[in-house]
N, C-alpha and C positions, 0 to 999 in steps of 0.2 A: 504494500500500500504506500501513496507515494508521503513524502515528509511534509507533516504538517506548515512545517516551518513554510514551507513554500507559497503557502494560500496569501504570503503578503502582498506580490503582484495584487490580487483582487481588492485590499485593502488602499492602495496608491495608486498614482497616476504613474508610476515608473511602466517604462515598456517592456513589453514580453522577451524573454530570451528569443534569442534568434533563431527562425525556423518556426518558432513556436505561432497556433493559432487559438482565438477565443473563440468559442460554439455557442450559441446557445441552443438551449434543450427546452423542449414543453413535455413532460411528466405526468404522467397518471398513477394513479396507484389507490390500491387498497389497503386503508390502515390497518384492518384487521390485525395482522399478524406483526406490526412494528409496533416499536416503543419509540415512535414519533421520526422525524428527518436526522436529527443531529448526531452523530458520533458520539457516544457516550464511553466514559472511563472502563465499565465496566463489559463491555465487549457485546453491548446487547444490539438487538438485530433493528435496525432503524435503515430508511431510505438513505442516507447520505453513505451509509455503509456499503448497502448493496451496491448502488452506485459504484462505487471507488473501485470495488472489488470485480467488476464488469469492465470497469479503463485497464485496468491493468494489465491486461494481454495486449494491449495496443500503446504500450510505451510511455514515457513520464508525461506525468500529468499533474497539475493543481488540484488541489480539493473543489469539489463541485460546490458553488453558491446557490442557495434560493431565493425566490422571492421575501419566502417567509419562512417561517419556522414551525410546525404543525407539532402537534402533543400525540402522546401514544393512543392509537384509534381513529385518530382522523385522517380521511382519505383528501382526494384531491382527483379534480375534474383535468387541470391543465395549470400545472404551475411552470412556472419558470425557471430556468436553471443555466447557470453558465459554466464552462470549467476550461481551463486552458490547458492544451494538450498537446503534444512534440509531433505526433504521428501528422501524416499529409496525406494520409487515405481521403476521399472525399466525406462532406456529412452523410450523403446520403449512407457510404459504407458505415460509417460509424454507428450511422443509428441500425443496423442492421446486425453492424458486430454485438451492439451491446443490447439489444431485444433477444441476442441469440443467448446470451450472460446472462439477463436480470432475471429472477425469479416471475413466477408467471403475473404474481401481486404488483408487479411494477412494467409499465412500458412505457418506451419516448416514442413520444404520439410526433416528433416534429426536429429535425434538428439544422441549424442553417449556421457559416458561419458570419462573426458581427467583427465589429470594430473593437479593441483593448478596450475604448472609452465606455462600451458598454459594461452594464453592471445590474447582474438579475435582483439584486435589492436595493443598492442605493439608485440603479437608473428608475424603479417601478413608481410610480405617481398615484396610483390608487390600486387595491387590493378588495378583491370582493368572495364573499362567503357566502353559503348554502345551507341552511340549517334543513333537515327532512323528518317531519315527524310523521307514524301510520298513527291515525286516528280512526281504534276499531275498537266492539267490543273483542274484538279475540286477536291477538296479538298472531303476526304472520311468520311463519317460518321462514321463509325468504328474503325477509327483510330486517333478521333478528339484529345482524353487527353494519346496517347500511340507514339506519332511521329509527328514531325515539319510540316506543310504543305509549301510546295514551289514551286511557281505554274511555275515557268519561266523553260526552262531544265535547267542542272547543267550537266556541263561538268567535269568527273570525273575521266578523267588520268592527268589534271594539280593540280584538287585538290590532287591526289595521290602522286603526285612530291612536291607537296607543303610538307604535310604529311613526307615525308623523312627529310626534313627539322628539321622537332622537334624531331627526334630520339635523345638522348644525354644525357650529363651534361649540363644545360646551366642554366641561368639566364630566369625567364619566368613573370619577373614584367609585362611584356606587354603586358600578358594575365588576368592575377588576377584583383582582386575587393578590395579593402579595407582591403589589407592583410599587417600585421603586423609582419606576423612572418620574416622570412628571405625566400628569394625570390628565390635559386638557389635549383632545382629538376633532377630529370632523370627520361626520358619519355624512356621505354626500346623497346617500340613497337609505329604505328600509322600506321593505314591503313583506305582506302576509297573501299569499294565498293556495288557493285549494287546487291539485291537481288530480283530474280521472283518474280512477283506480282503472285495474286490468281489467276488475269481475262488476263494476259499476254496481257496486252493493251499495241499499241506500243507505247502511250505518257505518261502510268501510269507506275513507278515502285519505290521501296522502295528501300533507300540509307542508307547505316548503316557507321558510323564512328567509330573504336575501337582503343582505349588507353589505355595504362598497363603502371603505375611507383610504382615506392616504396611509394610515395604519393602526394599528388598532393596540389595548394594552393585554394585558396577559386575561385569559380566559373573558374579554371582555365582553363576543360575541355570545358566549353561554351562558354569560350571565343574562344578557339583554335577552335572548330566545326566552330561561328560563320567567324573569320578568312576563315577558308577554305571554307565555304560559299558563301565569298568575292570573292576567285578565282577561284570556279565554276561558277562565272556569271560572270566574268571576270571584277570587277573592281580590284583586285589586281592578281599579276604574283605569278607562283609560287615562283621566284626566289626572290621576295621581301619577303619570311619565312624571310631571313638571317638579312636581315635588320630591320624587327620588333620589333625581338629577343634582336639584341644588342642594338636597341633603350630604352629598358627599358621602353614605354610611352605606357602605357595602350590606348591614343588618337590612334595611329600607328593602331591597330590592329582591328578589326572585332567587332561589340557588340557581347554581352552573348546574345545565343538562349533562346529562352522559356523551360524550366526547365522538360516538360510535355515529350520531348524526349529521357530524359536522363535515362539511366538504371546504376546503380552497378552490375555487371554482374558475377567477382568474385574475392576471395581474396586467394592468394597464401600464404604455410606457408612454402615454401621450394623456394632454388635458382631458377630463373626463367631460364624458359627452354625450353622459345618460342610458 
């Protein structure tokens, strides 16, 4: 696996060693069986691993960046990814080489190559999310590690009105987890609705929550899903969003959902544009 130390190119504007090209990559994957994107101490099976471990028959390489950073269980529709790499195979080989590598939970849906200056997280401008909930009395087999089960209905024009609520600049401590950084975001989008099930059961159908910011703080979107949760079953209004918000008190707001419904769905590298 190649030497960490190396990932510094990605962090500076210094140019590539010579020969060397930047790629980028769009990403799929099934979180199921990872303990999230990042490389961890303890040797555990995460996307950025597998990854590595799929360049390495094709010669030195940088660590792969993302857009984002996803938690154990969460999948991803189309993330972004860059890595810089010595081989001079074409993209198109590479993504071939390494679909033939990656475990069947992971495929690069896309790979081109870009300019040094690009950068799958620091260039990305807005990042958007998928939360999926099966709203059934009977919880589906198929859908057990890809969407929330919630057997009660959920009533989904006050969650929708709720949801207007966090469009903004605002302050979102109320949402987050154990987050350090500085607390104030813009949620540029939020919407709730209802998509056809397979079997168009009148008590079975699938609810999708989706969110777009420039980025977001730790468990922030699970928190806001679990929130709006709260006011589909009606223990909070939607008009109590406003008041959560300025309370700043992580207690105020909804727990974090289960991790297993959440998707990265996709990362914008241009002004967002709805």
């Amino acid at each position: 696996m190649s030497d960490p130390s190396s990932s510094l190119h990605d962090l500076t504007n210094d140019p590539l060693p010579l020969g060397w090209r930047r790629l980028r990559l769009v990403l799929e994957w099934d979180g199921t069986g990872f303990n999230g994107w990042q490389v961890q101490s303890q040797g555990e099976r995460t996307i950025q691993g597998a990854l590595e471990s799929a360049l390495e028959p094709l010669g030195a390489h940088n660590r792969p960046m993302a857009a984002g950073r996803t938690d154990a269980g969460v999948h991803a529709l189309e993330m972004p990814v860059h890595v810089d790499v010595s081989t001079q195979i074409s993209a198109l080989s590479v993504q071939r080489a390494l679909n033939s590598r990656l475990p069947s939970d992971v495929r690069v849906l896309h790979c081109e190559e870009v300019t040094p200056a690009f950068h799958a997280r620091f260039s990305c401008q807005w990042r958007s999310y998928t939360y999926r909930i099966f709203n059934s009395p009977i919880p589906s087999a198929l859908e057990r590690n890809r969407a929330l089960w919630i057997p009660q209905r959920l009533e989904i024009a006050p969650m929708r009105d709720a949801a207007q609520h966090l469009i903004g600049h605002y302050d979102f401590a109320a949402f987050a987890t154990k987050e350090e950084r500085q607390t104030v975001r813009e949620v540029l989008a939020c919407d709730v609705r209802a998509i056809p099930t397979r079997h168009r059961r009148e008590q079975q159908r699938s609810i999708e929550v989706s969110i777009s910011g420039a980025s977001f703080l730790r468990h922030m979107v699970r928190g806001i899903v679990g929130t709006l949760l709260e006011v589909g079953t009606g223990k909070l209004q939607s008009s109590d969003l406003e008041g959560i918000i300025a309370s700043r008190d992580r207690g105020q707001a909804g727990p974090n959902v289960a991790a297993h419904g959440l998707y990265f769905a996709q990362g914008g590298y241009g002004a967002w544009n709805g």
